[in-house]
C-alpha distance (Angstrom), angle and dihedral (degrees) to the residues before:
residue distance angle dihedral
X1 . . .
X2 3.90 . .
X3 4.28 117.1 .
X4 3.94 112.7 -116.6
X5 3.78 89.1 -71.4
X6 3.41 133.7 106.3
X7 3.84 127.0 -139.0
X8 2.83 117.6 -74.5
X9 3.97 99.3 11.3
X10 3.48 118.7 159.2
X11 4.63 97.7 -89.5
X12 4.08 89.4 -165.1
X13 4.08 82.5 68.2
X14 3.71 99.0 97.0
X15 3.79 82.4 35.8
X16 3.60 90.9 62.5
X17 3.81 89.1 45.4
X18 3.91 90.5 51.7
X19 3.62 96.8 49.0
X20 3.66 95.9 41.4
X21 4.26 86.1 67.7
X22 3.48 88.9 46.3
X23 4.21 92.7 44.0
X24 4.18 103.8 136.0
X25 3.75 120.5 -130.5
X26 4.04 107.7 -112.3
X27 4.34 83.1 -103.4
X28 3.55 89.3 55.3
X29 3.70 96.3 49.5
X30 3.61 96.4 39.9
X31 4.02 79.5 70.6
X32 3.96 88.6 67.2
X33 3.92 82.4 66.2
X34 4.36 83.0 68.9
X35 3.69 98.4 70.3
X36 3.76 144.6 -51.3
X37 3.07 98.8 -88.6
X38 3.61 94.6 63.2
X39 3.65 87.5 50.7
X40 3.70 101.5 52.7
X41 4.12 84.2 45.9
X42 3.61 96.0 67.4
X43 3.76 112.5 79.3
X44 4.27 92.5 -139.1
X45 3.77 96.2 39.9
X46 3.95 79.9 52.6
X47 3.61 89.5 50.6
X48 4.43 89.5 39.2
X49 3.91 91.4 45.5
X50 4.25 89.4 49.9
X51 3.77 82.3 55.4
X52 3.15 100.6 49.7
X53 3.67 92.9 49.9
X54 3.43 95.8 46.1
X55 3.55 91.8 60.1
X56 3.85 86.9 56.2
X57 3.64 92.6 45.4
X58 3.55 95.0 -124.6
X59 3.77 104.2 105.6
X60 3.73 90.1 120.9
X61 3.88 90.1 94.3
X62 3.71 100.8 50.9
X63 4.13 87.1 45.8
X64 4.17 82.4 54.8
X65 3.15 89.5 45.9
X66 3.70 101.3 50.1
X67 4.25 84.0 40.9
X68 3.43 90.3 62.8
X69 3.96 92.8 41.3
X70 3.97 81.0 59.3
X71 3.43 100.8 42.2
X72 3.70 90.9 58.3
X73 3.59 91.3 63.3
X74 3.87 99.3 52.9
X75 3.93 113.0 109.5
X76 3.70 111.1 -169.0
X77 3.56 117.2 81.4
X78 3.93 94.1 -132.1
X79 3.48 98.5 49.8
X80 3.81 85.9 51.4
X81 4.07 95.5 62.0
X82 3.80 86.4 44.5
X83 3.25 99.1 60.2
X84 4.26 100.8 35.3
X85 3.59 77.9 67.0
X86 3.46 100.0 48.9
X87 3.71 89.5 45.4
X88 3.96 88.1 51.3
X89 3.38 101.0 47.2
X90 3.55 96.6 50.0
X91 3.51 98.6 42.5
X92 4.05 125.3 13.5
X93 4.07 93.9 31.3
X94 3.58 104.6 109.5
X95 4.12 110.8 -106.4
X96 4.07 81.6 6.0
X97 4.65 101.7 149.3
X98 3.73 94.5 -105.9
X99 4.26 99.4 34.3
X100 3.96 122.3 173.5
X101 3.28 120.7 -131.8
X102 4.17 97.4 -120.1
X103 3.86 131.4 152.8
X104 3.32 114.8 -110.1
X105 3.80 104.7 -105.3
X106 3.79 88.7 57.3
X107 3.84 90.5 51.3
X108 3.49 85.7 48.7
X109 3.40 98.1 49.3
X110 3.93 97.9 53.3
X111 3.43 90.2 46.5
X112 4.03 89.6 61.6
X113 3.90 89.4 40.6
X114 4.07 83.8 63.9
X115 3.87 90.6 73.3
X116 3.60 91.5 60.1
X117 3.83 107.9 27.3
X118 3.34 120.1 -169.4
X119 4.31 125.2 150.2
X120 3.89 89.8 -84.5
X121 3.42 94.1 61.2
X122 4.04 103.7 104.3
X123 3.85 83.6 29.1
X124 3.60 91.8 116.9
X125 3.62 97.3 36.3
X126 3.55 88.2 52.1
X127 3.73 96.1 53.9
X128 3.71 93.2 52.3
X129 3.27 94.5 54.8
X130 3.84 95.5 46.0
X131 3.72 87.8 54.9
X132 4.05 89.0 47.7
X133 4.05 85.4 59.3
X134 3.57 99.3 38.0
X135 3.97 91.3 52.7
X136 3.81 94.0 33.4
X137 4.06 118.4 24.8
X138 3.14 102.1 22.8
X139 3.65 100.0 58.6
X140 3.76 85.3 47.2
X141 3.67 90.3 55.0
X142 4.06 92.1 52.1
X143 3.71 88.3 55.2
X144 3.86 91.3 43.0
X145 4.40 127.2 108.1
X146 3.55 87.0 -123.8
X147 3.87 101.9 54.8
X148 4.04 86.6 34.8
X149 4.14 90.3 50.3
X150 4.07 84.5 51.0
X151 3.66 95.6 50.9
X152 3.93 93.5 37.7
X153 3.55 93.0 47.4
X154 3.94 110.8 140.3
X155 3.92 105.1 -98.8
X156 3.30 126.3 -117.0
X157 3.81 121.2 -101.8
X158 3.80 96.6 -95.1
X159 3.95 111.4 123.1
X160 4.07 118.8 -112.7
């Protein structure tokens, strides 16, 4: 039962596809350049920021990041504790595959949220590490050829 790909085809295809219908004009990712936060808003410079991390090899605090984005959304109370666990595990357990690089209070801390969990409990965490990327990555990404090919993009043949 394979899909209408062969091995070994390229998987970011439909990616490409995706993000090519979401594709900025320079303008609108010049606004990136205003914060984080407007970055991580925008479904492609998301997808661009990911990239750019991945090429790095630090994606694992945007994918914390977005965990705990998600996590704050669940409703039941079950599915909660599952997945502060999961988020835990996989990324404030010391030596855990995708650890964050946190001080040791706010490790703590989290970790003695988990007996009580409620939606705030990575809050700090999470803040941390979104002030790790917005001092560190993301000024790396601004000075980056892919944000820089995005923004210098040739125009599109509307007149100014």
């Amino acid at each position: 039962r394979r899909r209408n790909e062969s091995p070994g085809a390229n998987p970011s295809g439909k990616l490409d596809k995706v993000l090519k219908s979401l594709k900025p004009t320079p303008e609108e990712a010049l606004k990136w350049g205003d914060s984080l936060e407007k970055l991580l808003l925008h479904k492609y410079g998301l997808a661009a920021f990911r990239a750019f991390l991945r090429t790095e090899f630090s994606e694992e605090n945007l994918e914390f990041w977005l965990a705990c984005e998600e996590f704050k959304k669940i409703k039941s109370q079950s599915k909660m504790v599952s997945k502060a666990k999961k988020i835990f595990a996989e990324y404030i357990a010391i030596q855990s595959c995708k650890e964050v690089n946190l001080d040791s209070y706010t490790r703590e801390h989290t970790k003695e949220n988990l007996q009580n969990i409620t939606r705030s409990c990575f809050d700090l965490a999470q803040k941390r590490i979104y002030g790790l990327m917005e001092k560190d990555s993301y000024p790396r990404f601004l000075r980056s050829d892919l944000y820089l090919d995005i923004i210098n993009q040739k125009k599109g043949s509307s007149p100014l």
